[in-house]
C-alpha positions as CSV (number, residue, x, y, z in Angstrom):
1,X,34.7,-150.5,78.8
2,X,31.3,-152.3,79.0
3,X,30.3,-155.6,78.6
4,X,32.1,-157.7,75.8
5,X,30.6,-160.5,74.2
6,X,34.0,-162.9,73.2
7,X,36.9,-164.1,75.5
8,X,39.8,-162.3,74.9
9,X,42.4,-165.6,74.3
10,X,45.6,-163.4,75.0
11,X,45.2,-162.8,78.3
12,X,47.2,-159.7,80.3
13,X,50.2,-160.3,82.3
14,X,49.5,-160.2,86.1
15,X,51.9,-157.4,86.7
16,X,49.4,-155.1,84.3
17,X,46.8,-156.1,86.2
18,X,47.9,-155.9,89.9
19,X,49.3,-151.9,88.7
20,X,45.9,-151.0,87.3
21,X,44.5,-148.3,89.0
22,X,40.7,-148.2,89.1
23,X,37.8,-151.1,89.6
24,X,38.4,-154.3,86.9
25,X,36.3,-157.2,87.0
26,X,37.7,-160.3,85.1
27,X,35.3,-163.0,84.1
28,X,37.8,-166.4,83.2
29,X,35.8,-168.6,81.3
30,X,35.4,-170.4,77.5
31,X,33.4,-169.6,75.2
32,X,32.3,-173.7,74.7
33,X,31.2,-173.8,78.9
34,X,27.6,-174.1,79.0
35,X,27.4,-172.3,82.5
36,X,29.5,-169.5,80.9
37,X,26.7,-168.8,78.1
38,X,24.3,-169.6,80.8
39,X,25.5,-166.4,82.7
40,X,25.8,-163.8,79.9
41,X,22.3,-162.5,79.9
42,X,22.5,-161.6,83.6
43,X,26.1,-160.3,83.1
44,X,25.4,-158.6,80.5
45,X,22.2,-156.9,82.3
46,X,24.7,-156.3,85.1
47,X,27.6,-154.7,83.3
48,X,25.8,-153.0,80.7
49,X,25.7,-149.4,81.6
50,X,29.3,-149.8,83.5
51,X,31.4,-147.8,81.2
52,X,33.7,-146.7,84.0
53,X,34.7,-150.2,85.2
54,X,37.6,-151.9,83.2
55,X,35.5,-155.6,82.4
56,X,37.8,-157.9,81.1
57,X,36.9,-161.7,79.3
58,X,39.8,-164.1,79.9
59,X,39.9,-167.1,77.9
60,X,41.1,-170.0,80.4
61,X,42.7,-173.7,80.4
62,X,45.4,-175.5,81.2
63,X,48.8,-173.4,81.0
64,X,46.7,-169.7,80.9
65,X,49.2,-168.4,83.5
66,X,46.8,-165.7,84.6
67,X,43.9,-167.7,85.8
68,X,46.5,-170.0,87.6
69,X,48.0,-167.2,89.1
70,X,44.2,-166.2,90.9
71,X,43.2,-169.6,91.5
72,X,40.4,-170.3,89.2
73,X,39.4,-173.6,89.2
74,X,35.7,-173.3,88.2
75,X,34.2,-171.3,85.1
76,X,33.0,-168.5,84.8
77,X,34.7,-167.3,87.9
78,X,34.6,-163.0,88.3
79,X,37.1,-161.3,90.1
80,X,36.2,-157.4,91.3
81,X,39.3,-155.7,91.8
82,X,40.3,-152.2,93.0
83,X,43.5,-150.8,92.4
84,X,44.9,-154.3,91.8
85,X,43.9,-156.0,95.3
86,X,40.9,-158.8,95.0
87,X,37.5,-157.3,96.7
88,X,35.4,-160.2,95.5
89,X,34.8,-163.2,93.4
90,X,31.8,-165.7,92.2
């Protein structure tokens, strides 16, 4: 998939995501956080030639089920995932 430039504000159920096969990498953020625009350049640097990995923008907030359901308290936080299990976040 790439890198995308906009949040994608319907997020996936959890279930599609834990059943995934394959690397993902979520990034939960906004598009008005400062540190989220801060961090696009180097994400973008860093996921641009990643076709292969399924890279997912996740609008967050208050009631965003998904980003509850991983923890995410600070933005952006990036999950890696393979296969649906958590290898890593920042």
């Amino acid at each position: 998939m790439g890198f995308v430039r906009e949040y994608a504000t319907q997020a996936p159920e959890r279930s599609a995501v834990d059943t995934r096969a394959g690397l993902q990498i979520l990034e939960f953020g906004t598009d008005w956080c400062g540190h989220c625009m801060a961090a696009q350049p180097l994400l973008h640097t860093l996921l641009g030639g990643y076709e292969a990995i399924d890279y997912r923008k996740i609008e967050d907030g208050k009631g965003r089920p998904l980003g509850r359901s991983f923890r995410v308290t600070l933005w952006p936080t990036i999950i890696l995932l393979r296969d649906g299990q958590e290898l890593a976040r920042a």
